[in-house]
NUTI-222808 format. One record per residue (C-alpha): x, z, y. Coordinates in nm, 2 decimals. Last residue first. Layout:
((X; Z; Y)),
...
This chain:
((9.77; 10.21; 8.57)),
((9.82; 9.86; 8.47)),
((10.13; 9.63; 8.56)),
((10.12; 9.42; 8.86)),
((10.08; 9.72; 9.13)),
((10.19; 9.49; 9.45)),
((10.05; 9.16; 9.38)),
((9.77; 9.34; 9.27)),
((9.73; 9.55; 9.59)),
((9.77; 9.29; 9.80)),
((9.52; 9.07; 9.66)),
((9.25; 9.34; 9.69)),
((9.36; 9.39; 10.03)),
((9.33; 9.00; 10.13)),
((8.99; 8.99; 9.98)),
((8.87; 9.25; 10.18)),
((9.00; 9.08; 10.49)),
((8.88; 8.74; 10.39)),
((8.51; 8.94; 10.31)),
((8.54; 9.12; 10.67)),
((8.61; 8.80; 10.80)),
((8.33; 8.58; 10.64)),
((8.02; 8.80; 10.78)),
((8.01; 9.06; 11.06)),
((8.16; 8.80; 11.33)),
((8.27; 8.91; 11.65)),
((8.14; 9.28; 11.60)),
((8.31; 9.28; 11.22)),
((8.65; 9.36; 11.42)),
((8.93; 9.32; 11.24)),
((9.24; 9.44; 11.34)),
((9.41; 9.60; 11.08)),
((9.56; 9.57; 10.75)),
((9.81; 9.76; 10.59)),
((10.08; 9.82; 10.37)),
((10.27; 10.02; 10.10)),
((10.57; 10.00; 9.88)),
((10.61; 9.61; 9.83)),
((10.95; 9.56; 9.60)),
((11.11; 9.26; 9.60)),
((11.12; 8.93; 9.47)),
((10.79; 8.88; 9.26)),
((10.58; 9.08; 9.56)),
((10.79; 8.87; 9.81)),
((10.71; 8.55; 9.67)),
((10.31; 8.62; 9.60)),
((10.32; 8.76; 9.98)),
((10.48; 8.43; 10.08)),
((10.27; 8.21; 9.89)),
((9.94; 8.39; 9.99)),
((10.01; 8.33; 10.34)),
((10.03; 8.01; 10.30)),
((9.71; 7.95; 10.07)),
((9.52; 8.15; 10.28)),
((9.60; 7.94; 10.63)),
((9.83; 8.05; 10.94)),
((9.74; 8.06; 11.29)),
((9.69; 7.75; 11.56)),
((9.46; 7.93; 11.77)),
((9.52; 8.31; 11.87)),
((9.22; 8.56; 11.87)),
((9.25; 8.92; 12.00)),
((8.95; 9.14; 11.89)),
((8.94; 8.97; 11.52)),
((8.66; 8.85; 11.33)),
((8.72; 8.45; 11.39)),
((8.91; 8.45; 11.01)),
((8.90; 8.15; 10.92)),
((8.86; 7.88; 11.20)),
((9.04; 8.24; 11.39)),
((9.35; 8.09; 11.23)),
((9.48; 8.38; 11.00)),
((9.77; 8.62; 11.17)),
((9.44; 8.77; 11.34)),
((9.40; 8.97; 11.05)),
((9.71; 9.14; 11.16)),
((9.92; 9.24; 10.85)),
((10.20; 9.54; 10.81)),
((10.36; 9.47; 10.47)),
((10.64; 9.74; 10.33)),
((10.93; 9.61; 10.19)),
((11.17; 9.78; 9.92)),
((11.50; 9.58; 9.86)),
((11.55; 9.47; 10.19)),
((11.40; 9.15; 10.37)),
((11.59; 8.87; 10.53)),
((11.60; 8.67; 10.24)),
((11.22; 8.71; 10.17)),
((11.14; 8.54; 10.48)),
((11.40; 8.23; 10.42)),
((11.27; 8.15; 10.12)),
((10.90; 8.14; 10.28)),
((11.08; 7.90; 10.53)),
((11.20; 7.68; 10.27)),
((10.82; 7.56; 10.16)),
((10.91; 7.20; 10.31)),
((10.66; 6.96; 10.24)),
((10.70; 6.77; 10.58)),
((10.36; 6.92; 10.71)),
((10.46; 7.24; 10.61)),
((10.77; 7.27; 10.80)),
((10.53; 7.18; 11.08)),
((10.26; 7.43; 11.00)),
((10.58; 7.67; 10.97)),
((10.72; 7.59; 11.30)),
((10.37; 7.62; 11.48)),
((10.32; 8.01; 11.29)),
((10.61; 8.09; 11.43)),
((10.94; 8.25; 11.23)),
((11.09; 8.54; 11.36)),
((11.41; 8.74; 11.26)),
((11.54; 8.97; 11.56)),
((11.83; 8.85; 11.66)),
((11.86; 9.18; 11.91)),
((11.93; 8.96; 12.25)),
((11.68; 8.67; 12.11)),
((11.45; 8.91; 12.02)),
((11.43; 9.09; 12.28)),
((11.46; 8.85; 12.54)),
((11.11; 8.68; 12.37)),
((10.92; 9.04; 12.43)),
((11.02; 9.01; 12.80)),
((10.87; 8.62; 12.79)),
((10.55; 8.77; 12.66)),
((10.47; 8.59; 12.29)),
((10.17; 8.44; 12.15)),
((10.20; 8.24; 11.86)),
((10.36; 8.48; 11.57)),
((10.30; 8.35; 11.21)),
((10.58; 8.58; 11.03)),
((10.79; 8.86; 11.15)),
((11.07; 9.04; 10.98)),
((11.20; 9.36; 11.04)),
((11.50; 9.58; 10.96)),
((11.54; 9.85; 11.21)),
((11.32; 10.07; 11.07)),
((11.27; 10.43; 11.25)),
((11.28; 10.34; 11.62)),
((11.26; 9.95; 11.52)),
((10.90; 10.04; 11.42)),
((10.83; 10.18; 11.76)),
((10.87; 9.84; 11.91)),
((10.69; 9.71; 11.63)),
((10.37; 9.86; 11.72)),
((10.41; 9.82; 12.12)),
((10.13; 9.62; 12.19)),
((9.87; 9.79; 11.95)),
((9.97; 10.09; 12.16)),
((10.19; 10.40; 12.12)),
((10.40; 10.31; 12.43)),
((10.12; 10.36; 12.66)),
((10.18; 10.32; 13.01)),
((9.94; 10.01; 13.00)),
((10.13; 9.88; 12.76)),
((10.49; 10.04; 12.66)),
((10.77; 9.92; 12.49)),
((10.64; 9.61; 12.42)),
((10.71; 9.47; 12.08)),
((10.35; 9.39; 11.95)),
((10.49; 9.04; 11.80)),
((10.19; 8.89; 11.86)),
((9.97; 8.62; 11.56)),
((10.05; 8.88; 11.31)),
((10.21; 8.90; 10.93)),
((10.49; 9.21; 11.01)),
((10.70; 9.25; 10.70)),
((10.86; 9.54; 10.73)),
((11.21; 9.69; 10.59)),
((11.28; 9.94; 10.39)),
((11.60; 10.15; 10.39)),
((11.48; 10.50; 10.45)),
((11.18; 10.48; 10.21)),
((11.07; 10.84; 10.26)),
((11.07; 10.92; 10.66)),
((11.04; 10.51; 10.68)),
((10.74; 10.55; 10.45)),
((10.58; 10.82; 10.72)),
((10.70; 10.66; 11.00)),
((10.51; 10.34; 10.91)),
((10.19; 10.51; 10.86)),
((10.22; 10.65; 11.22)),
((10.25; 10.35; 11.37)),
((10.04; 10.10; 11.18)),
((9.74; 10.29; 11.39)),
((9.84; 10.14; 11.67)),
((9.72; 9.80; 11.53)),
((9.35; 9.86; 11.61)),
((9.18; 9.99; 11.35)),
((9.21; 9.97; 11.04)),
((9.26; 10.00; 10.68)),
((9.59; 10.21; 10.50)),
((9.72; 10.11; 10.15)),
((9.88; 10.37; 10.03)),
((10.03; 10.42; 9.65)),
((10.04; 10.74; 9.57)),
((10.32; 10.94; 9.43)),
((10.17; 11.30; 9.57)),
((10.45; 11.29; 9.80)),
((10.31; 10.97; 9.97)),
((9.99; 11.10; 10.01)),
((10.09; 11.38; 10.21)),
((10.31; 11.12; 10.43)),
((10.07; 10.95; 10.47)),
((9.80; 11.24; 10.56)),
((10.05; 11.41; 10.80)),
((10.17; 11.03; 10.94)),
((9.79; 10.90; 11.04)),
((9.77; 11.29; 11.21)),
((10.09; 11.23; 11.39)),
((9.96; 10.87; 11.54)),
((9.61; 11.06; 11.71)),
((9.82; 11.35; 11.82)),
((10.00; 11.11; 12.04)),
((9.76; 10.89; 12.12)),
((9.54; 11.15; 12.29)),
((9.23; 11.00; 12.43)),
((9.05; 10.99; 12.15)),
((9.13; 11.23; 11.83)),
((9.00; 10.96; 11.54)),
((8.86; 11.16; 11.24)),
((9.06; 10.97; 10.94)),
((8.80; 10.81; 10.70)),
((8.71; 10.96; 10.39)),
((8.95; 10.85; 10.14)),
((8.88; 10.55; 9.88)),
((9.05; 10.60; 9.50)),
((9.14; 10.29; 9.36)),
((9.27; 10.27; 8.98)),
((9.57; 10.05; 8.81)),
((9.29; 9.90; 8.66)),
((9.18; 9.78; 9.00)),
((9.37; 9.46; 8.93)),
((9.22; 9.27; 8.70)),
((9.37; 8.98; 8.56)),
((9.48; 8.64; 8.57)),
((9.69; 8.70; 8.89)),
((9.47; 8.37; 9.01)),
((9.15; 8.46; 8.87)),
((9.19; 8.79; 8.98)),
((8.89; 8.97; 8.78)),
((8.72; 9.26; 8.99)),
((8.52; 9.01; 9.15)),
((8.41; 9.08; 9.55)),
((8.07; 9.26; 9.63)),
((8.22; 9.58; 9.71)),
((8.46; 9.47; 9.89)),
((8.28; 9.36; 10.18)),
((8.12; 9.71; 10.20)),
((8.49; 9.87; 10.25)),
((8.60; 9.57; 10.47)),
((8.32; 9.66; 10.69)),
((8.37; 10.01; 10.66)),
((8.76; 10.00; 10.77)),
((8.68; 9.73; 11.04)),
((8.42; 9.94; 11.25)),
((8.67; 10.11; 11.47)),
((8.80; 9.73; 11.53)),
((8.52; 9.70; 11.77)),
((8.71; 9.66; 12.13)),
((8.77; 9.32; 12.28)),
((9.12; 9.27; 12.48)),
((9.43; 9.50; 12.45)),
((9.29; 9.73; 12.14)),
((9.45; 10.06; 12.23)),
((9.13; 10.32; 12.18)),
((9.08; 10.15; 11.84)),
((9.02; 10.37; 11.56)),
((8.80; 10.34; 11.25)),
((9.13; 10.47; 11.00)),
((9.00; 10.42; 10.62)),
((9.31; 10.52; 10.37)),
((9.27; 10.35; 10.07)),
((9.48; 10.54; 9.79)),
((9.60; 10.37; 9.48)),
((9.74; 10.49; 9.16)),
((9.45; 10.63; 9.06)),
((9.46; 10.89; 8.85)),
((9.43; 11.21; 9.03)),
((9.20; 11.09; 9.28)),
((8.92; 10.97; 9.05)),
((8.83; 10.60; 9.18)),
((8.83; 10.43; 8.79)),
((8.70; 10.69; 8.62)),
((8.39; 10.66; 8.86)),
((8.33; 10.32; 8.77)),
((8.43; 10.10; 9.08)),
((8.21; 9.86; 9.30)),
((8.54; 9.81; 9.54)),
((8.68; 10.01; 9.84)),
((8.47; 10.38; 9.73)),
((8.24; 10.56; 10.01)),
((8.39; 10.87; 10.08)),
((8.57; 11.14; 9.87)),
((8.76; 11.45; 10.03)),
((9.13; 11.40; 10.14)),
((8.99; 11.38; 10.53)),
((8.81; 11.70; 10.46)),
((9.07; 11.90; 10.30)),
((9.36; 11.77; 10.55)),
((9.32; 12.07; 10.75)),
((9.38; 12.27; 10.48)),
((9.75; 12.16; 10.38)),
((9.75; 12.24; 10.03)),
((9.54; 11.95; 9.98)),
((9.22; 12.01; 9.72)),
């Protein structure tokens, strides 16, 4: 299948994202690869984001194929699901170069990725692999932290420290919705100018009309963008599936007006989403989540396959 043979089991079939016709999840058509990676030995507070690829997988399944909004239907472009990526535990290492081997497989192959998780460590490796590829992209991080530690709990390939590494390979960034910040991780961006907008500026921008600060987000991204998005960037009134929770987080409808903006505006090469953990609540989130990728992948792929 691969000619890399230890990637022959990960790059076998599994379980499709979406109730899809077989022609319509064959690997060498579809345009689209989900990449399932159940791992979470980094999660900071509440484990069970190891079971957020399958949930959103099942979720899927019972969602419209038609985008009544995008007035079409996106899977066209075709879907084809991996099996999940065998988590190596305990080694975080090994566990972030085997997320980048099967990217960056992928990648070469012309496929578009979008990667489920997991805790947000796993962002890590997929990021290195477009960055390897994509050298002047930038990331949009949607997220309630700004995960730039540079080491948590002696880790520095933790959920905490996700953008961190990402200004290793990517050094432009933007992040949107962030409410919890450590006053270390606040020096940093100040001292870098790091471009940030909180999720309490834009409710209030919002509650004035004012729609400028989506403007202002695609502005400070390149050309080619690649979206990194923390369920928990929703208000948990939405989305309360999520190990680390924040009040006061953004809404559908506002984060669908700045992904909408930046798919017309620029180019979105990838992305993922992580962090939800169906153990909190096994119902709406993983449905908002699946929704969310679906929508992702249509803004992203707007003409057919």
């Amino acid at each position: 299948m691969s000619q890399i043979p230890e990637l022959d089991d990960v790059l076998a079939p599994s379980r499709a994202f979406m109730h899809l016709d077989d022609e319509q999840t064959a690997f060498e058509t579809s345009r689209v690869v989900v990449v399932p990676v159940p791992f979470d030995a980094t999660t900071c507070y509440r484990p069970g984001t190891r079971e957020g690829p399958q949930a959103i997988i099942d979720a899927s399944r019972n969602l419209e194929l038609y985008d009544t909004e995008l007035r079409r239907t996106p899977c066209d472009v075709g879907i084809h699901t991996l099996r999940a990526i065998e988590p190596v535990m305990g080694n975080a290492a090994a566990m972030t170069n085997r997320i980048e081997q099967v990217t960056g497989h992928l990648l070469d192959q012309g496929k578009f990725v979008a990667t489920l998780g997991g805790d947000h460590s796993i962002s890590i490796g997929v990021i290195r692999a477009f960055a390897a590829r994509h050298p002047h992209m930038s990331v949009l991080q949607i997220d309630a932290h700004t995960d730039l530690r540079d080491s948590y709990e002696e880790n520095p390939l933790s959920s905490a420290t996700l953008m961190r590494r990402v200004l290793d390979v990517c050094p432009r960034t933007a992040q949107v919705g962030m409410r919890s910040i450590s006053e270390a991780e606040m020096r940093l961006i100040e001292e870098r100018q790091l471009p940030l907008w909180l999720a309490s500026d834009i409710a209030a921008r919002g509650f004035r009309g004012d729609r400028g600060w989506v403007d202002e987000v695609v502005a400070s991204l390149g050309d080619e963008v690649y979206v990194t998005f923390d369920i928990d960037a929703f208000d948990p009134s939405l989305v309360p599936g999520t190990g680390t929770p924040e009040p006061g987080g953004m809404g559908w409808y506002e984060v669908m007006d700045l992904l909408s903006a930046v798919a017309a505006r620029r180019k979105i090469i990838g992305f993922d989403v992580v962090e939800l953990s169906p153990l909190v609540e096994g119902h709406v989130s993983p449905v908002v989540a699946a929704k969310l990728v679906y929508k992702l992948i249509g803004l992203a792929l707007p003409e057919r396959g």
